[in-house]
C-alpha positions as CSV (number, residue, x, y, z in Angstrom):
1,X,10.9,-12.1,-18.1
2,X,9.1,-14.2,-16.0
3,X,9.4,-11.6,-12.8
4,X,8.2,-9.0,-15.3
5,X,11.2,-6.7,-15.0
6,X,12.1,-7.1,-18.5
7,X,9.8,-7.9,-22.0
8,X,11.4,-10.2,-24.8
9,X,11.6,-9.0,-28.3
10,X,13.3,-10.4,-31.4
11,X,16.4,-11.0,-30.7
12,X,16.7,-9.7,-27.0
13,X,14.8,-8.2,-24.1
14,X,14.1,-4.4,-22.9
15,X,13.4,-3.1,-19.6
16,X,9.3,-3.8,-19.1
17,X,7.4,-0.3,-18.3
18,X,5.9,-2.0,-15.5
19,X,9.0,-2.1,-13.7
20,X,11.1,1.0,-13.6
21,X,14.8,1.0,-11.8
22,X,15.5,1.0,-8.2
23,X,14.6,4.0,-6.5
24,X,12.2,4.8,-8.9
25,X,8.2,5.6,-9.1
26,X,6.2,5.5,-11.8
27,X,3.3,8.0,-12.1
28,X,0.1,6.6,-10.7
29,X,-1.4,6.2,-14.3
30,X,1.0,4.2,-15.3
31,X,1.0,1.7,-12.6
32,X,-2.5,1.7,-12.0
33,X,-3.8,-1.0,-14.5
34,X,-0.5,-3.3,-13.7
35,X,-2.1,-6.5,-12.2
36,X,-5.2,-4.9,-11.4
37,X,-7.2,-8.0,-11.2
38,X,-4.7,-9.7,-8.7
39,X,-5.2,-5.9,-6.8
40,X,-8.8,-6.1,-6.9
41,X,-8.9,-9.2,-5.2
42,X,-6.3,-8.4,-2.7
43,X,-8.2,-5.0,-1.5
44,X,-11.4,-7.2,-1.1
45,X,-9.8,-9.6,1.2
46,X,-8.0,-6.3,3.0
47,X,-11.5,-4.8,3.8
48,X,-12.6,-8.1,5.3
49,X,-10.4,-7.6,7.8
50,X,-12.1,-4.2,8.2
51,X,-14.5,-3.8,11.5
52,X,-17.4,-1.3,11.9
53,X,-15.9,1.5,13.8
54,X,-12.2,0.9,12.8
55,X,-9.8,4.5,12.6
56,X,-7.5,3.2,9.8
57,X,-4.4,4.2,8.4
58,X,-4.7,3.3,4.5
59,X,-1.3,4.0,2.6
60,X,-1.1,5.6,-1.0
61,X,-0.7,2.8,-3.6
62,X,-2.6,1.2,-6.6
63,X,-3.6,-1.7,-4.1
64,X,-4.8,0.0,-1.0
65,X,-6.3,2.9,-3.4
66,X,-9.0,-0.4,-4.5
67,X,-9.9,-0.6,-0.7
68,X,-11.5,2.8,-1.1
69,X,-14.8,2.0,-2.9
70,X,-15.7,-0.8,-0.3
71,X,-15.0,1.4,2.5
72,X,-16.8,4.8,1.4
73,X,-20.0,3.9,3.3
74,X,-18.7,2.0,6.2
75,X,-18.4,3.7,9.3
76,X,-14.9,4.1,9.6
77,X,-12.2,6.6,10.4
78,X,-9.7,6.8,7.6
79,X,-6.1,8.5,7.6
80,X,-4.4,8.7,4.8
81,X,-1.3,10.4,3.1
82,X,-2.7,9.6,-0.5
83,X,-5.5,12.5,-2.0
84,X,-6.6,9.7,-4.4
85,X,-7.7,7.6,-2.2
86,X,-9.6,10.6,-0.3
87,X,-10.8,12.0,-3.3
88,X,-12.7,8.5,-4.3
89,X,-14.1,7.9,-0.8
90,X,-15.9,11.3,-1.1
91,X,-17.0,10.8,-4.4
92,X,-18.5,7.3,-3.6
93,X,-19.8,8.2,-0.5
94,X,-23.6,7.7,-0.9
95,X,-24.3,7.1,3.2
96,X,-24.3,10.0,6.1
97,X,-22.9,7.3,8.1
98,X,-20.0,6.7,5.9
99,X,-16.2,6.9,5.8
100,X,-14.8,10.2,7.5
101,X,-11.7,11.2,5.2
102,X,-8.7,12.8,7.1
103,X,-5.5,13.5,5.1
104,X,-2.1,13.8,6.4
105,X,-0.8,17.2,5.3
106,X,2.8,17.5,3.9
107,X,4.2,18.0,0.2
108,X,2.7,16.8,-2.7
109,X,5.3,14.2,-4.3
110,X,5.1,14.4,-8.2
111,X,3.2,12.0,-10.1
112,X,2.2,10.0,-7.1
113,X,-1.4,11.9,-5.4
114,X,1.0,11.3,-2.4
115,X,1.6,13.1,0.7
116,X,5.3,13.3,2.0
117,X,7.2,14.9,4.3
118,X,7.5,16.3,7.9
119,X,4.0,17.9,8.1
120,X,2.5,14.4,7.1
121,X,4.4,12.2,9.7
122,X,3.9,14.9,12.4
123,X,0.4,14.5,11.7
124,X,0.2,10.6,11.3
125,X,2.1,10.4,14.8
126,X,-1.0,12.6,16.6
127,X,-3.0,10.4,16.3
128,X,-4.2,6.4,17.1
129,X,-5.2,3.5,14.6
130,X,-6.5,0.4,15.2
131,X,-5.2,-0.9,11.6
132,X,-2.5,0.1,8.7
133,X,-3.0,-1.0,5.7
134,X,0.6,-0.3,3.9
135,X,1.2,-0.6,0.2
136,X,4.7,-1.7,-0.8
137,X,7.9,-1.5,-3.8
138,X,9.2,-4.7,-3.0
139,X,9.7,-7.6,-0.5
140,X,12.1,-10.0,0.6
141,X,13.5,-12.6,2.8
142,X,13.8,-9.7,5.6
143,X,10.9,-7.6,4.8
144,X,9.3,-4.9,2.7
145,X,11.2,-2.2,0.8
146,X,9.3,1.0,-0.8
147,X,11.2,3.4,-3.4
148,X,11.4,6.5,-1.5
149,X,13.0,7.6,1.5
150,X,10.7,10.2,1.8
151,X,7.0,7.6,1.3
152,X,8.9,5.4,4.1
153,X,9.0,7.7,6.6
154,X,5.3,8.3,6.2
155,X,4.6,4.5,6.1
156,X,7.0,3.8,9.8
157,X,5.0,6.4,11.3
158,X,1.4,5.0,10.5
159,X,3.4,1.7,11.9
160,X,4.0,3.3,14.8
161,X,1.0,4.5,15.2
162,X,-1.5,1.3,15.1
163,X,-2.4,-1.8,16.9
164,X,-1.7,-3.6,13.6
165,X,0.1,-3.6,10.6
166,X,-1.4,-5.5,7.3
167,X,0.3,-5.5,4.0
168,X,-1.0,-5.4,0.6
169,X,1.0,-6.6,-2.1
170,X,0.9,-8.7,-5.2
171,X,2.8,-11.9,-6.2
172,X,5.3,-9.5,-8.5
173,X,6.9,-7.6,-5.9
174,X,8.9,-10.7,-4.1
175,X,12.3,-10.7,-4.5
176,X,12.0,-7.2,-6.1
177,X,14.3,-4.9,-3.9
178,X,13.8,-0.8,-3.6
179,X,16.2,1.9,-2.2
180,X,14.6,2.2,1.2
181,X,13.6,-0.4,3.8
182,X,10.5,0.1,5.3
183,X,9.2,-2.7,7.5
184,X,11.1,-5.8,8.8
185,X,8.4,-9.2,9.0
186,X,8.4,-9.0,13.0
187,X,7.4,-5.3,12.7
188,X,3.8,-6.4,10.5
189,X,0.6,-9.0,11.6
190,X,-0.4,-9.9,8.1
191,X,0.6,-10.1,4.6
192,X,-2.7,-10.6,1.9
193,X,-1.4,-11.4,-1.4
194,X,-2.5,-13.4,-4.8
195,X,-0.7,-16.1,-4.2
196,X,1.7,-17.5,-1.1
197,X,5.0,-16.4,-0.5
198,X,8.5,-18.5,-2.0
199,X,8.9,-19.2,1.3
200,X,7.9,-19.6,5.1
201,X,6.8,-16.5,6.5
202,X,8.1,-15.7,10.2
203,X,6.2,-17.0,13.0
204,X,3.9,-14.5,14.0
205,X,3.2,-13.1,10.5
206,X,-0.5,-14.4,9.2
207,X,-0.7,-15.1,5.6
208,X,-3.8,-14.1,3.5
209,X,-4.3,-15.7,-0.2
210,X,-7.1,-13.3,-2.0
């Protein structure tokens, strides 16, 4: 109960709504209110770490998605495989000088405003970012863990791609493992979350309390 993958009731427990199985998603709508105040403060301290003239990669995710007000009149070059997140930038937008919105291409994965597949990671790999901002399912003593093959493949390319991976992720995903690996510690910079992690973090990963 206290991890928040199950709710107590009279006489028992049931599987909370916030947390779905392994290797599950839940739609954007549902997850999009879970812990939004711990998200809120997270994406603030994420955009801190934003300079003038950055070309992001921002990853699809309730978390990264909050980055998108704060960055809609900065002059920034944003990537990303999420239409939400490029659909909010352009309607906040107020500045000519403001974000430019690029998406990736690829299939549109159900439920999610995300966009998978080998259209969006050819297009993630043509290209150069100072920063990656990655949302995340889970994390663990060995790294980060997403719920889809298919959204990790996207995320490893946008890696791959940058100068610097940061991760955004609140104090409910530790110990909270998904289907699909998707980063290892040595492979990210920095991790900004609500609140520190259970345990020492590997040297060379920088840890951000928002």
């Amino acid at each position: 109960s206290a991890r928040g993958t199950v709710e107590k009731t009279w006489g028992g427990v049931r599987r909370s709504e916030a947390a779905p199985p392994s290797g599950e998603m839940l739609p954007v709508a549902d997850r999009e209110e879970i812990r939004s105040e711990e998200k809120e403060r997270i994406a603030a301290a994420a955009c801190d770490r934003v300079n003038d003239g950055d070309i992001l990669f921002i990853d699809g995710g309730t978390t990264t998605r909050r980055m998108a007000p704060r960055l809609a009149d900065r002059p920034v070059r944003i990537l990303t495989n999420s239409i939400l997140i490029a659909h909010m930038i352009d309607r906040l937008r107020r500045s000519p000088g403001g974000a430019e919105v690029f998406l990736t291409g690829g299939l549109l994965y159900p439920g999610s405003g995300l966009l998978v597949g080998p259209e969006a990671v050819k297009s993630i790999r043509a290209v150069h970012a100072h920063k990656t901002f990655l949302s995340v399912g889970g994390l663990d003593s060995d790294g980060g863990m997403n719920t889809n093959q298919l959204v990790v493949e996207g995320e490893r390319a946008m890696m791959a791609a940058s100068d610097q991976t940061l991760v955004l992720a609140d104090s409910s995903k530790w110990n909270r493992r998904e289907m699909s690996r998707a980063f290892s510690w040595n492979e990210i910079a920095v991790l900004i979350s609500n609140a520190p992690p259970p345990g020492p973090l590997p040297r060379g990963v920088a840890f951000v309390q928002a």
